[in-house]
KEFI-306087 format. One record per atom (N, C-alpha, C, CB): x, y, z. Coordinates in steps of 0.2 Angstrom, whole numbers, padded with zeros to 4 digits, always signed. Each point is the difference from the previous one (the first is absolute). Glycine has a CB too. Layout:
// KEFI-306087
XYZ ...
// end
This chain:
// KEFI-306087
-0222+0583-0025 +0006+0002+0003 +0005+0001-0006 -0002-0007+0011 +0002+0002-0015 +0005+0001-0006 -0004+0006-0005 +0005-0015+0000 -0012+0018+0000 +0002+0004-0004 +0004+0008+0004 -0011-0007-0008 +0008+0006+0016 +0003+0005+0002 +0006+0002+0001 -0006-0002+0003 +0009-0004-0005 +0008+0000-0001 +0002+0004-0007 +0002-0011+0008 -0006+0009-0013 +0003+0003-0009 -0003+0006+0002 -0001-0010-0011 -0002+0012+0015 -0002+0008+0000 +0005+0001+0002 -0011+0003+0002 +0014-0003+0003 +0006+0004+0002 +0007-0001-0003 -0006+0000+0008 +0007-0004-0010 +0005-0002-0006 -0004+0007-0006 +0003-0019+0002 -0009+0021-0004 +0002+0000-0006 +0000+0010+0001 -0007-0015-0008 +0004+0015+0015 +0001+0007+0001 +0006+0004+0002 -0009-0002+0001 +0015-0004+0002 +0006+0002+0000 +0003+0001-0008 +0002-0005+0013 -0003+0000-0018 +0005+0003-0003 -0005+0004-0006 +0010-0009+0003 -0014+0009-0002 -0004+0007-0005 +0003+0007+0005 -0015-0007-0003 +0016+0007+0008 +0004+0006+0004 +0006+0003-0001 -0005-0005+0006 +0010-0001-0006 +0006+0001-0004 +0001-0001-0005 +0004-0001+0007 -0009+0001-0014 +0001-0003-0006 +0005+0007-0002 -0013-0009-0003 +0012+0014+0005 +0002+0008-0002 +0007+0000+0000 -0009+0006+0005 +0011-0009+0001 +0006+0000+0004 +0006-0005-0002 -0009+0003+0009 +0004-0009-0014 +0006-0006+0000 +0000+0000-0008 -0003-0011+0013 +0007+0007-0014 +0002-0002-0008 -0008-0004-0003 +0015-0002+0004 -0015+0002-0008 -0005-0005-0004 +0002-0006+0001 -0004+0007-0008 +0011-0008+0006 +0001-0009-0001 +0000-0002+0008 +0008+0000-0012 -0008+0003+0018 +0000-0001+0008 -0006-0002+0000 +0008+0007+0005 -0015-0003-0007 -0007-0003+0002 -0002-0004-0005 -0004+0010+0006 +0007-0011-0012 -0002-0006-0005 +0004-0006+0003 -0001+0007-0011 +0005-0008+0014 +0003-0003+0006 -0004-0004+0003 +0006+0008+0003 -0007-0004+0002 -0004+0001+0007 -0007-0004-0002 +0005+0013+0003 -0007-0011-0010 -0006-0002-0002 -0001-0007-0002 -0001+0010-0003 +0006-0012-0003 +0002-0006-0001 +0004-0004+0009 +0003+0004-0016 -0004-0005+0019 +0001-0002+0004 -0004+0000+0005 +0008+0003-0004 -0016-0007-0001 -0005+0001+0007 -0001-0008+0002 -0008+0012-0004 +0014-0015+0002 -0001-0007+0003 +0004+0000+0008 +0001-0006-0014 +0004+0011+0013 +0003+0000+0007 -0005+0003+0003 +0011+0001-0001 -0016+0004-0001 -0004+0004+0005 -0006-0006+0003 +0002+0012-0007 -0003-0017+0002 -0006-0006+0002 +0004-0002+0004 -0007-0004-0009 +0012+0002+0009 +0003-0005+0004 +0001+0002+0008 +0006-0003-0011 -0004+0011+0012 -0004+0004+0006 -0003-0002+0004 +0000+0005-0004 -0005-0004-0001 -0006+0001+0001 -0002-0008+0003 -0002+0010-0011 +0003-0016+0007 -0001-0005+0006 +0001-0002+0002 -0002-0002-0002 +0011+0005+0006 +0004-0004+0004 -0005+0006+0005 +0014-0007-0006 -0015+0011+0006 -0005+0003+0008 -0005-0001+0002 +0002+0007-0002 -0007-0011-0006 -0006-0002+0002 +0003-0007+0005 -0010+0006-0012 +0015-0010+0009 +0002-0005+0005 +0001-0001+0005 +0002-0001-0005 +0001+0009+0006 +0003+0001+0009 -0006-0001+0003 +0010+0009-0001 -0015-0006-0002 -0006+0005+0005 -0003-0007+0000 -0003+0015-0005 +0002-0021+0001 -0004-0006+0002 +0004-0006+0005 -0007+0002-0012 +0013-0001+0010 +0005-0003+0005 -0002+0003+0007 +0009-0001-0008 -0008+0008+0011 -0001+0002+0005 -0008-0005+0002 +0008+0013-0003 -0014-0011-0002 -0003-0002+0003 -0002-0007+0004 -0001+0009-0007 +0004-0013+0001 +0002-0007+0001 +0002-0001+0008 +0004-0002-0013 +0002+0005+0014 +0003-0003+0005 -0005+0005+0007 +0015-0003-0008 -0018+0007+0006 -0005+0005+0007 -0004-0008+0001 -0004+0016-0004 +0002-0018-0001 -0006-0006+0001 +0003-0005+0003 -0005+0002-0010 +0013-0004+0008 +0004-0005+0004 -0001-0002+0006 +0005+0004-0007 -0002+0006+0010 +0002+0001+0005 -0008-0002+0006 +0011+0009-0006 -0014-0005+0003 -0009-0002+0003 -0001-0007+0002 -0006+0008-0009 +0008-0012+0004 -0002-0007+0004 +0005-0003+0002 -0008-0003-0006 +0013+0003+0007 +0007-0003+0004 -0002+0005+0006 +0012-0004-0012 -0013+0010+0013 -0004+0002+0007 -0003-0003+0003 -0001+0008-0003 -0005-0009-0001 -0008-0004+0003 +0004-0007+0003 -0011+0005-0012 +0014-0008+0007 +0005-0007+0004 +0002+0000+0004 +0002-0002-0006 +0002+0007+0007 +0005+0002+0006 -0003+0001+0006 +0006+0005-0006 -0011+0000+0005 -0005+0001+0006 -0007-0004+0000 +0006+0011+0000 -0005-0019-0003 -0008-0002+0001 +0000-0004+0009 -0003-0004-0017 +0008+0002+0017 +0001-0002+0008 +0005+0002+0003 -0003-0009-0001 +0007+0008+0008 +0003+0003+0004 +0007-0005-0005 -0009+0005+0013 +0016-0001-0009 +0004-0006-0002 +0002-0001-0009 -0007-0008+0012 +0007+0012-0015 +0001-0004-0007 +0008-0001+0001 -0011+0005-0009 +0012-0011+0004 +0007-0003+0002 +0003+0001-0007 -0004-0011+0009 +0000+0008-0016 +0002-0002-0006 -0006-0003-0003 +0011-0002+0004 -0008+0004-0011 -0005-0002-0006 +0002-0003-0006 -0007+0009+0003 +0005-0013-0007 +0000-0003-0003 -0006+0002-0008 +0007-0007+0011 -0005+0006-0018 -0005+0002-0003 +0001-0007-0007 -0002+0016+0005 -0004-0019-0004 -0001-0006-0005 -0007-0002-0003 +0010-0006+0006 -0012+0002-0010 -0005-0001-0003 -0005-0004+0006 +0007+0000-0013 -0012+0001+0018 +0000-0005+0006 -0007-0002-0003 +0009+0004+0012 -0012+0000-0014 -0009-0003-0001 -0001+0000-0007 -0007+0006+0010 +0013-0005-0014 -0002+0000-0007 -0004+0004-0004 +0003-0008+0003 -0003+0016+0001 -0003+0006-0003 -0001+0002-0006 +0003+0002+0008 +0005-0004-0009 +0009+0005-0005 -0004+0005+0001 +0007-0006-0012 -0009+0010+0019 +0004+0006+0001 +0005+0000+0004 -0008+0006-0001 +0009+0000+0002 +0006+0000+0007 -0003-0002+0006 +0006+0011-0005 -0003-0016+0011 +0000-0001+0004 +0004+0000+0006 -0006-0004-0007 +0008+0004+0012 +0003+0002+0004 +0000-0007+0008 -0005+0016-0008 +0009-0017+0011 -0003-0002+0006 +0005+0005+0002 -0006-0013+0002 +0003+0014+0006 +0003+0003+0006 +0002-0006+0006 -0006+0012-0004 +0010-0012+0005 +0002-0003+0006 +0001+0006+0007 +0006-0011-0009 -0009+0008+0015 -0001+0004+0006 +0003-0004+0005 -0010+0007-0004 +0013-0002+0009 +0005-0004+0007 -0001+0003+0007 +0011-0003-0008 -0012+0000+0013 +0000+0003+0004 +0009+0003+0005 -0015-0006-0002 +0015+0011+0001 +0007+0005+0002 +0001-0005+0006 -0003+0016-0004 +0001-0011+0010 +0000-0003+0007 +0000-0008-0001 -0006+0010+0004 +0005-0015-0008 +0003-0006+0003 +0003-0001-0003 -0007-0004+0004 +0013+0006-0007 +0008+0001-0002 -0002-0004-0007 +0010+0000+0014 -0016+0003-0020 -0001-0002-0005 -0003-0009+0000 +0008+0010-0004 -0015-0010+0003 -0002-0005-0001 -0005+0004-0006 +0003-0008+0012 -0004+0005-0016 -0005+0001-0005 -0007-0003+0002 +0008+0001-0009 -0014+0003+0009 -0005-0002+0003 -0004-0003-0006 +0000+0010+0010 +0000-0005-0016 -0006-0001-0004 +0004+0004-0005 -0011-0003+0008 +0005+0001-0016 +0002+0003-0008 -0005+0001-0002 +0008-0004-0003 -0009+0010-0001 -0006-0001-0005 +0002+0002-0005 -0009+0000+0008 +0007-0002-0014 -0001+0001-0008 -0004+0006-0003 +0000-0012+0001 +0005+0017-0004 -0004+0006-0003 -0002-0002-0007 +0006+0009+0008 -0011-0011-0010 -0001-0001-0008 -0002+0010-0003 -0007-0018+0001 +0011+0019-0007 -0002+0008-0002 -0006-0003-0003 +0012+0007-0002 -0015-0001-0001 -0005+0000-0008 +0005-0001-0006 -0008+0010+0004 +0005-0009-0008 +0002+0000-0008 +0005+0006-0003 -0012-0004-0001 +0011+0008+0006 +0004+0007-0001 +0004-0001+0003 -0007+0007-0001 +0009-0010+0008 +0004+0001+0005 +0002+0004+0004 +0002-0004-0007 -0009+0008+0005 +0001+0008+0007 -0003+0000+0003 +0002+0008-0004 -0007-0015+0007 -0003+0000+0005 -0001-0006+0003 -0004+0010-0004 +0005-0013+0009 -0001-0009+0004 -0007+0001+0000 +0010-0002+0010 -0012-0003-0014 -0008-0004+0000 -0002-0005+0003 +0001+0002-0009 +0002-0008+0014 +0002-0003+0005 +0003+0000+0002 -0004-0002-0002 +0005-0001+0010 +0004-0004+0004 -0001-0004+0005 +0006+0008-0003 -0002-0014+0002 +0001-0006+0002 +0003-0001+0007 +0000-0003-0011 -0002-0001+0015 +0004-0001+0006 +0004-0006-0002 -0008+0005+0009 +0016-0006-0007 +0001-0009-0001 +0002+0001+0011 +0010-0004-0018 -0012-0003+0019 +0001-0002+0007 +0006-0004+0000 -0013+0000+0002 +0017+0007-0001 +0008-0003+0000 +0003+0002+0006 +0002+0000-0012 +0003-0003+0016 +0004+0003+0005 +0006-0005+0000 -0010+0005+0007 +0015-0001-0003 +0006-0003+0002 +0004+0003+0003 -0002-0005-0006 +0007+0001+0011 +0004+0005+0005 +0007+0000-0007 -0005-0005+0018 +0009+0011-0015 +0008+0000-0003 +0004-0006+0000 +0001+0011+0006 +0000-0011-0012 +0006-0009-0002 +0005+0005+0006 +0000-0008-0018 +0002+0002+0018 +0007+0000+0003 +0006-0005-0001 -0008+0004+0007 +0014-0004-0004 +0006-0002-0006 -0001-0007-0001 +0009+0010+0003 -0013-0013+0000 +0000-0007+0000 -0004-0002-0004 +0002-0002+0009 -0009+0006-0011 -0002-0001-0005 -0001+0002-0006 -0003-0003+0008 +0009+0007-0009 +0002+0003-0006 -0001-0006-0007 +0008+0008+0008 -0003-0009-0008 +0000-0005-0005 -0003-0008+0000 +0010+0007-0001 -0016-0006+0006 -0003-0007+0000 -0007-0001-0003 +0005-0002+0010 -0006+0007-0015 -0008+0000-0002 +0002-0004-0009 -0006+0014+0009 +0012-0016-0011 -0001-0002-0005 -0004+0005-0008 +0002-0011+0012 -0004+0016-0010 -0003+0005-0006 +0006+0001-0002 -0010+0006+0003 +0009-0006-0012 +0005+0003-0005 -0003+0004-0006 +0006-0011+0003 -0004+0012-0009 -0001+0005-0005 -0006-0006-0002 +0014+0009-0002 -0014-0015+0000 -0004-0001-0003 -0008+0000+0002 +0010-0004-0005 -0011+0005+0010 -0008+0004+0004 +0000+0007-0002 -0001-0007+0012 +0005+0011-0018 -0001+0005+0001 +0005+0005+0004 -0012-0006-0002 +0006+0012+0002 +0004+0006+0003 +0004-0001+0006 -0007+0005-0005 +0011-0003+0009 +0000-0001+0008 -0003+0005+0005 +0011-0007-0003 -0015+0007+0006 -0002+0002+0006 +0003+0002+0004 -0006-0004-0002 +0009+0011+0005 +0007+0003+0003 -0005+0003+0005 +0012+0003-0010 -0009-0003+0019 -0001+0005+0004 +0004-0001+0004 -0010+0002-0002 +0011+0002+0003 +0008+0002+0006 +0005-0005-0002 -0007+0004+0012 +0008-0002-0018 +0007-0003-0003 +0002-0007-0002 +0002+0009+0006 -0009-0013-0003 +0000-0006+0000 -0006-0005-0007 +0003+0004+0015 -0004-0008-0018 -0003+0000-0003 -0006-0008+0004 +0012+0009-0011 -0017-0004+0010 -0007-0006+0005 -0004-0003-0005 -0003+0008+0012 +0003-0007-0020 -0006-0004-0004 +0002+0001-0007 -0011+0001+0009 +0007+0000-0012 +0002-0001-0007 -0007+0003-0004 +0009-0010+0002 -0012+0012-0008 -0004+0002-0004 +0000-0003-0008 +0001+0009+0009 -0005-0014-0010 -0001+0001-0007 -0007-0003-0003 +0012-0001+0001 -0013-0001-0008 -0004-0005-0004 +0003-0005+0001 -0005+0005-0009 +0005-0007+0015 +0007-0009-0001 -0006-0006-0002 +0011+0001+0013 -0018-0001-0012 -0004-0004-0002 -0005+0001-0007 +0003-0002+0011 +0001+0008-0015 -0002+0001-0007 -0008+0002+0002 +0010-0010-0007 -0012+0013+0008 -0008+0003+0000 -0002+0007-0002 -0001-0008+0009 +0004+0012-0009 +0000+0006+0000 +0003+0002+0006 -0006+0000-0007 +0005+0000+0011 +0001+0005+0006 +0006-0002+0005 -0014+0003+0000 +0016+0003+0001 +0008-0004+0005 -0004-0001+0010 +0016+0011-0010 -0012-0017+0010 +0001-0001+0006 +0004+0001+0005 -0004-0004-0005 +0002+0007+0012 +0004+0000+0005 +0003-0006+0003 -0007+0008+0001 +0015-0009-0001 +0005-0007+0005 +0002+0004+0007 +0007-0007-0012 -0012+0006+0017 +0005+0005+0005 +0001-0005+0004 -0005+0012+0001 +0012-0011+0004 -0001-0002+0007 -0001+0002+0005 +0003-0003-0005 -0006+0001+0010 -0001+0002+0007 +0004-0002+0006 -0010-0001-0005 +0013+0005+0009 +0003-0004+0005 -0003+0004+0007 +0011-0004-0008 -0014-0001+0012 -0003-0002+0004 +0002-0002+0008 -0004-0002-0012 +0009+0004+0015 +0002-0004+0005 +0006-0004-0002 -0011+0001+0004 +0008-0007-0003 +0007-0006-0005 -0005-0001-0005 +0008-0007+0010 -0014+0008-0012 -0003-0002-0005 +0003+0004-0007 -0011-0003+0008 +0009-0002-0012 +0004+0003-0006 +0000-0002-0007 +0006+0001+0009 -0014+0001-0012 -0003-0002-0004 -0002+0004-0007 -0003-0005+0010 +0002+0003-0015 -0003+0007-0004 -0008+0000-0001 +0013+0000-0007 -0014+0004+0005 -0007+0003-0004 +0001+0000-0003 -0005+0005+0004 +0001-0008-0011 -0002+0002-0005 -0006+0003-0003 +0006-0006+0000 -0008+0013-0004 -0004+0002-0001 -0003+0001-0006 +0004+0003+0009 -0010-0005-0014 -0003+0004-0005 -0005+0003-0001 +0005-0005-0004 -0009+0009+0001 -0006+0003-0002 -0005-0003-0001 +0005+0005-0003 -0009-0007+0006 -0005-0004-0004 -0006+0002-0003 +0004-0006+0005 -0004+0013-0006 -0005+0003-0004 -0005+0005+0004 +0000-0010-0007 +0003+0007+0014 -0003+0003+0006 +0004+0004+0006 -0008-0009-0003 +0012+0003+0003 +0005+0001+0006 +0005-0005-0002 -0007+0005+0011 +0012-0001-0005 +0007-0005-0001 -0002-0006+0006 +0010+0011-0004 -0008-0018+0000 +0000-0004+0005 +0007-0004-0001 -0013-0001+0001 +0014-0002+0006 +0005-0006-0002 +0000-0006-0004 +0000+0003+0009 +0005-0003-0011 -0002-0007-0008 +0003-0004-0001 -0002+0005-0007 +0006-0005+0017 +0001-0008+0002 +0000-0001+0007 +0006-0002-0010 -0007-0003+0013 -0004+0000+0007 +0005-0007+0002 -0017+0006-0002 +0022-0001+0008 +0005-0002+0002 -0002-0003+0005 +0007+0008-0005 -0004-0016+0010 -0001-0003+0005 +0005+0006+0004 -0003-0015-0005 +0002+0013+0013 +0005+0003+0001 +0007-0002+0001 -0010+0005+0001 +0013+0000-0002 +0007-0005+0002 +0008+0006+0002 -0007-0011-0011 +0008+0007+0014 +0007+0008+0002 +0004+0003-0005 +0003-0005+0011 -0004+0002-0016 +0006+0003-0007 -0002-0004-0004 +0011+0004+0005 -0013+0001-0011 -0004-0003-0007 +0004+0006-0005 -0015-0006+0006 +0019+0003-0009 +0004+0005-0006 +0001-0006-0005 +0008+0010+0008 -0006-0004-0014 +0000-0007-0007 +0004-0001-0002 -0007+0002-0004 +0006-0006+0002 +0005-0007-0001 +0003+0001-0008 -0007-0010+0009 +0002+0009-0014 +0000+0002-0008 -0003+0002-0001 +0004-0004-0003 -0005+0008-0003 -0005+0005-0003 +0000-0002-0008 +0001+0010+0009 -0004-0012-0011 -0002-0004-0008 -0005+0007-0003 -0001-0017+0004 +0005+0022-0008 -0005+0005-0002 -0005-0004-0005 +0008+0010+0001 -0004-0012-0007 -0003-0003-0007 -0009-0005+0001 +0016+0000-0005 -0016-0003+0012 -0003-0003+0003 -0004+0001+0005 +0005-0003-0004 -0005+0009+0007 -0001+0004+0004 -0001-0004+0006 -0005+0008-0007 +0011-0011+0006 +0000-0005+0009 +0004+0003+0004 +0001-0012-0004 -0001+0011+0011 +0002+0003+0004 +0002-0007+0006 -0007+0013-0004 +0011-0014+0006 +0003-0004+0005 +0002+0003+0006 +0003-0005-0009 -0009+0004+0016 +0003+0001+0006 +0004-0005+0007 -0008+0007-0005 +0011-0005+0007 +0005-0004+0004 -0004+0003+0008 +0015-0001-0010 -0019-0004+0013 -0003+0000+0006 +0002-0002+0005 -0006+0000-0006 +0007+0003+0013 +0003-0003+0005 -0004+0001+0006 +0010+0002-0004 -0013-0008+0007 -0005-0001+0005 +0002-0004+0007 -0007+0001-0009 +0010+0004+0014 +0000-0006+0008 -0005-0003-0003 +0001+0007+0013 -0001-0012-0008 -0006-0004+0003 -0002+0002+0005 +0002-0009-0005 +0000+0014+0009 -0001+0003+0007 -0006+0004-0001 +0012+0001+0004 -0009+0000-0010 -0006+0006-0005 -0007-0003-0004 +0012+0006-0004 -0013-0011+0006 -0003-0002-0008 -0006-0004+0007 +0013-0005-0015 -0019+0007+0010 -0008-0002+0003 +0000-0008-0002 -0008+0012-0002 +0009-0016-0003 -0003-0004-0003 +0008-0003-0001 -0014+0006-0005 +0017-0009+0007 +0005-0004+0000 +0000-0005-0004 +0001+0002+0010 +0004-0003-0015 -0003-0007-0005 +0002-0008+0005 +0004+0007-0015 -0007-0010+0012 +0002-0009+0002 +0005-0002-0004 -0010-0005+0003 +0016+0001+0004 +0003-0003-0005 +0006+0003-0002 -0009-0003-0003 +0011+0006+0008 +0005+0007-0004 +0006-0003+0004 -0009+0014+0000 +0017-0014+0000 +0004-0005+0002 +0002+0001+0007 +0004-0001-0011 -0001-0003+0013 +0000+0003+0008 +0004+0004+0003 -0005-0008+0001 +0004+0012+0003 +0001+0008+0002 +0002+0005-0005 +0003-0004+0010 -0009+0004-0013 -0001+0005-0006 +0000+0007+0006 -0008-0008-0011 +0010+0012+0007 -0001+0008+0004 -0003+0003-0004 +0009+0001+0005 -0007+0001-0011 -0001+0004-0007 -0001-0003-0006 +0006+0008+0004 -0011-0006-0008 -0002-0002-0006 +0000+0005-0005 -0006-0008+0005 +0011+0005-0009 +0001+0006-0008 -0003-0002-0005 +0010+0004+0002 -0015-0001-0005 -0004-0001-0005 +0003+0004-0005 -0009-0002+0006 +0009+0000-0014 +0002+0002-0005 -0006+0000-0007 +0012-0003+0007 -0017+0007-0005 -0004+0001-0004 -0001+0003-0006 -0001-0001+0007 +0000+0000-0013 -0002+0003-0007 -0006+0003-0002 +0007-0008-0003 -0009+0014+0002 -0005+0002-0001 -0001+0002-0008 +0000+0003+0013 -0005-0003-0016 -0002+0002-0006 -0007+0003-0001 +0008-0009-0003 -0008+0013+0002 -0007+0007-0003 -0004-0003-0003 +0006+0010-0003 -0012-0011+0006 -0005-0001-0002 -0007+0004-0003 +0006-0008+0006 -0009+0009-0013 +0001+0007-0001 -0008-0003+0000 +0012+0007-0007 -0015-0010+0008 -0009-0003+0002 -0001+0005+0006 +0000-0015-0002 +0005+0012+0009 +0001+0003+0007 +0002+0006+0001 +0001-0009+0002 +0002+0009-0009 +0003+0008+0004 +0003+0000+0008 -0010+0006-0008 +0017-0013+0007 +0003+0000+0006 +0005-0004-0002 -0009+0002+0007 +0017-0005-0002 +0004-0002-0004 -0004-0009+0004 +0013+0014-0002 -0012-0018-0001 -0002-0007+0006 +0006-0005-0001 -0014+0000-0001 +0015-0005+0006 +0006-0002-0001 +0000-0007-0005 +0001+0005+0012 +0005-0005-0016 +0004-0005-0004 +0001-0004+0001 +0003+0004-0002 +0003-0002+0009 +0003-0010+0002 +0005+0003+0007 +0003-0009-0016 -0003+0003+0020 +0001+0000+0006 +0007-0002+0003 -0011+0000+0000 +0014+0002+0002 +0007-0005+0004 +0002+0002+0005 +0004-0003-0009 -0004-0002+0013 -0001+0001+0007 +0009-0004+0004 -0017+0000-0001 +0020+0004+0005 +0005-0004+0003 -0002+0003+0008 +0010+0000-0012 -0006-0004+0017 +0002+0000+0006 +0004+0001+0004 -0005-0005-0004 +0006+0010+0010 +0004+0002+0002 +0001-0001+0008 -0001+0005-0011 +0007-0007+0015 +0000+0000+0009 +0003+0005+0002 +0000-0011+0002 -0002+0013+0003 +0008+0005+0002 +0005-0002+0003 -0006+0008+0000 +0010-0004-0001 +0008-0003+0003 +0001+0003+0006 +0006-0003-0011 -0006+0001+0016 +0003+0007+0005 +0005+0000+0001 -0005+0001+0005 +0011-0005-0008 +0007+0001+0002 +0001+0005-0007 +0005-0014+0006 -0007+0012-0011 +0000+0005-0004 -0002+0006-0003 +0001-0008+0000 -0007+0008+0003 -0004+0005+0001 -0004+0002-0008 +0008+0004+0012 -0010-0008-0013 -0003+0000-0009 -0005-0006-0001 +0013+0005-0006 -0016-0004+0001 -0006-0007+0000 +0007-0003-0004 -0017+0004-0002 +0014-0012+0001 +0004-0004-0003 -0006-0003-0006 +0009-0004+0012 -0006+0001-0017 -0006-0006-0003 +0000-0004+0003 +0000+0001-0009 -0007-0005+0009 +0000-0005+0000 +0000-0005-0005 -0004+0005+0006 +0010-0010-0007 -0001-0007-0004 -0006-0004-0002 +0007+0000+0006 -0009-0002-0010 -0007-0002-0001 +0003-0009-0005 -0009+0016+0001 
// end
């Protein structure tokens, strides 16, 4: 390409050499650093364009790997260092609930998806009550945005290479999160929640990669009831510390603190319990 180009540079001014001054084509001549310079800002364009054809090719393929695409995110998730991609997908008709995601990992080049990963995620639309109850901040990383609301988070919060998924789920009145990482195979959960009506965090210890959740369980709810619990307990709030364990490849718990609560009906709120 570049010599095609000094052929035509050198046959225009061999053409008008008749026509111009000598000191104009001694110019012209001394002046073949602008002409390089041309010369690569087109070959740039022409690899830009292609770049972004390739772009467009897989943000397609994404867009259209399921029905419903919602939103994407792109981070380190299997620890490729290529480009990776998740998509998140929603079903329209049930006034947005996200059904499911899956992970595009690129090649080496980037111009083409060499796998992809399902994560087994879902959740109905936050809503204004649960806006601000999931306790996610900046230090989990990225924040996870869909319909203007922010449901999880993304990072290395447990220093390993590969970033993690912090999502929440909302469920009815359930109201829990998922967490998600790679494990060479698939994404699994890498902490295995009791269940409970509202589980959001309490503190997040980056430097330590502790994570602190604040658990709330009826006992209306609960299979396995502890002994001993004060009397007319209603609800039990657990305040758990979790710390990465990098044997398991999972987060397991730290330390435990447990308070007690009744309900008030004049008040219409749990109360503590005294102990």
């Amino acid at each position: 390409m570049k010599r095609h180009y000094f052929l035509i540079i050198f046959i225009i001014l061999c053409t008008n050499c008749q026509k111009r001054p000598l000191d104009i084509i001694t110019h012209q001549i001394n002046n073949s650093e602008q002409v390089q310079q041309l010369i690569n800002d087109d070959v740039d364009t022409v690899i830009n364009q292609i770049e972004q054809q390739n772009n467009d090719i897989i943000l397609e393929i994404i867009e259209n790997y399921v029905s419903g695409f919602a939103f994407m995110i792109e981070g380190n998730f299997t620890g490729s260092g290529n480009k990776e991609i998740i998509g998140f997908y929603e079903i329209f008709f049930t006034n947005g609930n996200i059904y499911t995601a899956f992970c595009f990992v690129c090649d080496s080049s980037g111009k083409k998806i060499e796998s992809i990963y399902e994560i087994k995620y879902s959740t109905g639309e936050f809503n204004e009550v649960f806006k601000n109850t999931t306790g996610l901040n900046e230090k989990l990383g990225k924040f996870i945005i869909w319909r203007d609301q922010i449901i999880g988070c993304f990072s290395d919060f447990n220093k390993n290479g590969k970033d993690e998924l912090y999502l929440f789920t909302l469920s009815g009145v359930n109201f829990r999160p998922n967490f998600y990482e790679f494990n060479g195979i698939e994404f699994i959960e890498i902490i295995e929640f009791e269940w409970a009506i509202q589980i959001t965090f309490n503190d997040i210890n980056a430097k330590e990669s502790i994570i602190t959740m604040n658990n709330k369980i009826p006992l209306e709810h609960m299979y396995n009831i502890p002994m001993n619990l004060p009397l007319n307990t209603d609800l039990i709030e657990n305040n758990n510390s979790y710390i990465w364990n990098e044997d398991i490849q999972k987060y397991e718990i730290l330390s435990t603190k447990q308070k007690y609560f009744r309900w008030d009906n004049n008040l219409k709120q749990y109360e503590e319990i005294d102990q």
